[in-house]
PAZAPA-4460 file (N, C-alpha, C; in steps of 0.05 Angstrom, whole numbers, plus 32768, in hexadecimal, padded with zeros to 4 digits):
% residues 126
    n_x    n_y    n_z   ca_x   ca_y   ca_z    c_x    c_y    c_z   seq   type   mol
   7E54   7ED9   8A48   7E5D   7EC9   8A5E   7E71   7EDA   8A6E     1      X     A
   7E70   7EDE   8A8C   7E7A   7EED   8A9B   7E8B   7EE2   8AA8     2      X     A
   7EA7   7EEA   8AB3   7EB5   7ED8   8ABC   7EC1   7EC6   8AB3     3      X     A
   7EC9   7EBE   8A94   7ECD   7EA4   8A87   7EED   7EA4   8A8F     4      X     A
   7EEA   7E88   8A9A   7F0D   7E84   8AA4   7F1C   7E6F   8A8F     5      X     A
   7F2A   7E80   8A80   7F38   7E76   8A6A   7F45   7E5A   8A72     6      X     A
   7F5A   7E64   8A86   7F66   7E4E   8A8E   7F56   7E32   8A93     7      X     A
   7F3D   7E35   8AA2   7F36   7E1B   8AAB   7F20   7E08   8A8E     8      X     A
   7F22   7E1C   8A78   7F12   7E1B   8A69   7F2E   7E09   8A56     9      X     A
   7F43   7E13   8A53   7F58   7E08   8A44   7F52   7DEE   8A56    10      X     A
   7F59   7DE9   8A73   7F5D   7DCE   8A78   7F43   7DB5   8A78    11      X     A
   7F30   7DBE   8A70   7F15   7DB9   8A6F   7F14   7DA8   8A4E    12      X     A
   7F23   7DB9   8A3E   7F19   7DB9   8A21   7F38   7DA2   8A25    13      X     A
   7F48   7DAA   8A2E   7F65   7D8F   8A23   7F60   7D75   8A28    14      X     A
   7F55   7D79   8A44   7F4B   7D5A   8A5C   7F36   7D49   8A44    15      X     A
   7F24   7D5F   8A3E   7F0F   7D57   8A2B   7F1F   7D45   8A0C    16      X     A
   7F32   7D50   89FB   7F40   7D44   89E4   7F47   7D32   89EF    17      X     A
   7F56   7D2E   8A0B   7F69   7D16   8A16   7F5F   7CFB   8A10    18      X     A
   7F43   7D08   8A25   7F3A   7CEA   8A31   7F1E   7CE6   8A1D    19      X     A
   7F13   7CF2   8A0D   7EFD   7CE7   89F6   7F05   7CEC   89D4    20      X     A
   7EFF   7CDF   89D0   7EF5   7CE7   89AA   7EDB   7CE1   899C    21      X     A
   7ED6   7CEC   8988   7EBF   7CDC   8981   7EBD   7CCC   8969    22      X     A
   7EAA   7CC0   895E   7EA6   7CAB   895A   7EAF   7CAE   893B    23      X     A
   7EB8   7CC3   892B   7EC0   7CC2   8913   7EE3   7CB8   8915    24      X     A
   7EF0   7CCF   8931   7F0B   7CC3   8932   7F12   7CA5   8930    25      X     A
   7EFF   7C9A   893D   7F02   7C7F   8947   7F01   7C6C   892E    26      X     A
   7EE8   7C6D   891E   7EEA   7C68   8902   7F01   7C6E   88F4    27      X     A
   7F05   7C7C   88F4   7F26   7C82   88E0   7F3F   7C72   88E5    28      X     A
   7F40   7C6B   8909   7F56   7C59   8911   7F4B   7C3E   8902    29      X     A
   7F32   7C38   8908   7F2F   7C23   8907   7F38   7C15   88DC    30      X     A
   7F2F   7C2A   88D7   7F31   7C22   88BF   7F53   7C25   88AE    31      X     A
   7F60   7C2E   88BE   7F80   7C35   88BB   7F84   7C18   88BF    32      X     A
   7F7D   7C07   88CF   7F8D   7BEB   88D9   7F9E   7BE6   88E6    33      X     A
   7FA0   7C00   88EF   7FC0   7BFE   88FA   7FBE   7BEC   891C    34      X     A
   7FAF   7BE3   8920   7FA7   7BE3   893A   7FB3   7BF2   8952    35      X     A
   7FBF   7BEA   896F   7FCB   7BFC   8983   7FB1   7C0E   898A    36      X     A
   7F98   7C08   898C   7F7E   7C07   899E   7F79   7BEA   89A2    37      X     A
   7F5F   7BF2   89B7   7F47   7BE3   89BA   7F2C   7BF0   89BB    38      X     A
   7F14   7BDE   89B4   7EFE   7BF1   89AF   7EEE   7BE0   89BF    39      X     A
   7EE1   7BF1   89D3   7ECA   7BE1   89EB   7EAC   7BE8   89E7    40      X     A
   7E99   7BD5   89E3   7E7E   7BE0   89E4   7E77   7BE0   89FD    41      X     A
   7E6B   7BEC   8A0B   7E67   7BE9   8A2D   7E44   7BE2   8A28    42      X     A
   7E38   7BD9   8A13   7E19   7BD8   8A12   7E16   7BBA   8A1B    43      X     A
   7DF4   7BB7   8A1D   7DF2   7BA0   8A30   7DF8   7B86   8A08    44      X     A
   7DFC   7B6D   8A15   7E07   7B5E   8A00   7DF5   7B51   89EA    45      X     A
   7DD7   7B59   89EE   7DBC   7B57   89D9   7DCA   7B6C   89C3    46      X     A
   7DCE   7B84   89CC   7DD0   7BA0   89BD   7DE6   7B99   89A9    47      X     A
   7DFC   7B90   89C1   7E18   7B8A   89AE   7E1C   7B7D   899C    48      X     A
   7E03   7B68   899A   7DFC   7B4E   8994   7DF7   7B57   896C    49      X     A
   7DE5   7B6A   8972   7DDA   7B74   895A   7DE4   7B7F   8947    50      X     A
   7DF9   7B89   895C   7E15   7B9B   893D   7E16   7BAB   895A    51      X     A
   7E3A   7BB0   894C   7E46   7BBD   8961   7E68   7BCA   8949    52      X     A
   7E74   7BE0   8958   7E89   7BE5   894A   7E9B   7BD6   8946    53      X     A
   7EA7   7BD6   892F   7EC1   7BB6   891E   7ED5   7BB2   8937    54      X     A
   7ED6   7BA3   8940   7EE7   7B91   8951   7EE4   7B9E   8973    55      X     A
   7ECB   7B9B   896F   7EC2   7BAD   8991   7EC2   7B92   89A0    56      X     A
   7ECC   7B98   89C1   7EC5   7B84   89CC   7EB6   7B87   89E2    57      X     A
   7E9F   7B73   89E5   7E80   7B7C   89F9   7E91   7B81   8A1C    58      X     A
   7E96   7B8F   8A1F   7E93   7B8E   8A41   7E7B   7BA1   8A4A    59      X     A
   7E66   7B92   8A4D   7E51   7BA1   8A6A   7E56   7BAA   8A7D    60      X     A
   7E3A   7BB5   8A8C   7E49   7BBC   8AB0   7E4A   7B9C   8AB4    61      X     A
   7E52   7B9C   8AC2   7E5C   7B7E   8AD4   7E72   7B74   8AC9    62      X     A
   7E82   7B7C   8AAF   7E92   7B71   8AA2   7EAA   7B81   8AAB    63      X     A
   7EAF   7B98   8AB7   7EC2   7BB0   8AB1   7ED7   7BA7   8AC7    64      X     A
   7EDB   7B93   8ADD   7EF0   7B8E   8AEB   7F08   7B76   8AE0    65      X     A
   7F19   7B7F   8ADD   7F30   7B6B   8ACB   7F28   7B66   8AB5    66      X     A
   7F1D   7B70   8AA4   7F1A   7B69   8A85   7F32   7B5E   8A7D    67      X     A
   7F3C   7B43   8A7A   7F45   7B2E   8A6F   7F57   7B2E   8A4C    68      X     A
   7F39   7B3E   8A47   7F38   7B44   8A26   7F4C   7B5C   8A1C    69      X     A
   7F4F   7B6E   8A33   7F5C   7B86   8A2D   7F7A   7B8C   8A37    70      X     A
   7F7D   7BA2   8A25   7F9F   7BA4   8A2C   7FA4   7BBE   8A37    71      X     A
   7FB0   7BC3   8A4F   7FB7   7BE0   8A59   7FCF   7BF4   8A4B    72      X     A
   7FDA   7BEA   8A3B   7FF1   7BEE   8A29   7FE6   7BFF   8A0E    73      X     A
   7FD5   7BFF   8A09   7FC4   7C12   89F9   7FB0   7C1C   89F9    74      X     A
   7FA4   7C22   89ED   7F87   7C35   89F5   7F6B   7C27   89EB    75      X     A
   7F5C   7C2A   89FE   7F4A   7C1C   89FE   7F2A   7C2F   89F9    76      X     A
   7F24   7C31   89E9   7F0F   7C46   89D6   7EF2   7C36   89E0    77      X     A
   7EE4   7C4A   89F3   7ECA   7C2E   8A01   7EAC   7C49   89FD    78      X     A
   7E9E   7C3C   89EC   7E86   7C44   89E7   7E6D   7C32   89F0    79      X     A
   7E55   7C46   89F5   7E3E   7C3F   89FB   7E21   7C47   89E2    80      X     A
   7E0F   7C49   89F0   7DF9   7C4E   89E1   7DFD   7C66   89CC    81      X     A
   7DF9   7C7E   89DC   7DF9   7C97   89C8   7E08   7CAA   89E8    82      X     A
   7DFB   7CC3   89DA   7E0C   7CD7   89E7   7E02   7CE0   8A00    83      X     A
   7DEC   7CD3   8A0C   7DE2   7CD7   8A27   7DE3   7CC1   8A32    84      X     A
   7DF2   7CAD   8A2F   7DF5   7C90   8A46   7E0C   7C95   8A4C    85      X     A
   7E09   7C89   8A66   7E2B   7C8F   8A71   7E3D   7C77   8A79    86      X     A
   7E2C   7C5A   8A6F   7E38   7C48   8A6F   7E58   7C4F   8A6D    87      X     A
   7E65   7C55   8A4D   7E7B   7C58   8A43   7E8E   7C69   8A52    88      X     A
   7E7B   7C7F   8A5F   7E96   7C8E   8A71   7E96   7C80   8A92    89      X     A
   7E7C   7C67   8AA0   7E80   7C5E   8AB0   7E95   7C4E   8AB2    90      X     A
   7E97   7C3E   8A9A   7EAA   7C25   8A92   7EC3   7C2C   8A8F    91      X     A
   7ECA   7C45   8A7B   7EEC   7C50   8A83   7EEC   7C57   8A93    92      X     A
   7EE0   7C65   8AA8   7EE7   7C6D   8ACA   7EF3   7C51   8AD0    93      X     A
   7EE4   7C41   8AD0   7EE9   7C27   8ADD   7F10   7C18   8ACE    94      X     A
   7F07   7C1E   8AB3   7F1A   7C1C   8AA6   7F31   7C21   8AB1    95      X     A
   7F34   7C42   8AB9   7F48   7C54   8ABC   7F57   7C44   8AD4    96      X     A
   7F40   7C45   8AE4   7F45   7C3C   8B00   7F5B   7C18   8AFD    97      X     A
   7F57   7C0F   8AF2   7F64   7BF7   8AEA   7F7B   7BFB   8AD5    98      X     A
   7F83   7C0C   8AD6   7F9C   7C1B   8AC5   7F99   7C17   8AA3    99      X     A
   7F84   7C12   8A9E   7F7C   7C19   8A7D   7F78   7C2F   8A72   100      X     A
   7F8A   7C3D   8A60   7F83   7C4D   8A4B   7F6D   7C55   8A39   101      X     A
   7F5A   7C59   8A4E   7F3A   7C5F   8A3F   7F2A   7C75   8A32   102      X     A
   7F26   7C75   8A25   7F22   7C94   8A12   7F09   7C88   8A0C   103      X     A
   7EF0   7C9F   8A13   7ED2   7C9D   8A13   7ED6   7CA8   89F8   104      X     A
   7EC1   7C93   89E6   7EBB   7C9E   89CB   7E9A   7CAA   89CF   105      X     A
   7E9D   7CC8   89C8   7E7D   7CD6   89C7   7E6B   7CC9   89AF   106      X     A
   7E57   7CD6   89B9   7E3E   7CC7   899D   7E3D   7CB3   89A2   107      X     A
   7E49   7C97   89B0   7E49   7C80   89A9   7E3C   7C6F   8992   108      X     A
   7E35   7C56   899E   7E23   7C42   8989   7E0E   7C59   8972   109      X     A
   7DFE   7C67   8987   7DEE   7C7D   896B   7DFC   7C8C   8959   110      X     A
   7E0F   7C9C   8957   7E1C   7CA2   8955   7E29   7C9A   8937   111      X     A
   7E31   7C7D   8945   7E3D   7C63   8930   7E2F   7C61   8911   112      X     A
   7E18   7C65   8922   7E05   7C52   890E   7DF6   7C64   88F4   113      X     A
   7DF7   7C82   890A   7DEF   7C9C   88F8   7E06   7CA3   88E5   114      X     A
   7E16   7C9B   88E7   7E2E   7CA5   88D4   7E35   7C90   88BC   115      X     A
   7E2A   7C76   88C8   7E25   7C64   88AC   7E3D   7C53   88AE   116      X     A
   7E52   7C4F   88C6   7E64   7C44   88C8   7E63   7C25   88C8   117      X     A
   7E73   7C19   88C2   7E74   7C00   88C4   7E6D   7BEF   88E5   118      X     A
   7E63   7BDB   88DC   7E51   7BD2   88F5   7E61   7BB1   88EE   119      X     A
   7E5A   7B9F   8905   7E66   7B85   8905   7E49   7B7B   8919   120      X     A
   7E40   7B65   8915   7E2A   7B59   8926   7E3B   7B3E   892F   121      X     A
   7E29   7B2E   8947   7E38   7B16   8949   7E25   7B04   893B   122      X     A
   7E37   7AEE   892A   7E1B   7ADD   8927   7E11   7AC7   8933   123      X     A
   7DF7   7ABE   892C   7DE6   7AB5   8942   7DF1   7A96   8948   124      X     A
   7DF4   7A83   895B   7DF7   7A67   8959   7DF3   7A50   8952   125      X     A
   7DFB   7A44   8947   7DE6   7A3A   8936   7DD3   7A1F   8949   126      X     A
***
């Protein structure tokens, strides 16, 4: 590689730790208990429906203006399908933009599910 500019490569790789993690970090919070997150599925609410990560809460597109549900005071951890949808980084854009602390989790939902992590479904009505 010719030309490699260290510097913009340091701010590339920091921006990157800041604002994502992936899906094992997230597991580890989750299972500490400590709470001081939130965890967002940005998938449509059939998907969410089916199992989704422990205490995720569904916001879709059409859901992402004033989320009600959420708190800007801590960080808000928002995943999608897998690692080529961009739901999850559309939704913290949107996030950001509304002064929420949004950290795109990579791998998302596939991700989740390949690693054998704990899943939560909703159940059905009766």
């Amino acid at each position: 590689m010719q030309n490699y500019d260290l510097a913009r490569a340091r701010e590339h790789f920091a921006a990157r730790m800041a604002f994502t993690t992936g899906v094992h970090e997230l597991e580890v919070l989750i299972n500490q208990g400590k709470g001081g997150f939130q965890v967002v599925d940005a998938r449509f609410p059939g998907d969410y429906a089916q199992g989704h990560v422990p205490g995720a809460i569904n916001l879709p597109r059409g859901k992402w203006q004033n989320p009600a549900a959420l708190r800007k005071d801590i960080p808000v951890y928002v995943y999608c399908y897998d690692q080529t949808c961009h739901l999850a980084a559309d939704a913290a854009l949107e996030l950001v933009k509304q002064g929420y602390q949004a950290v795109e989790v990579e791998g998302g939902w596939e991700r989740w599910v390949q690693k054998g992590f704990r899943v939560e479904t909703v159940a059905a009505a009766a």
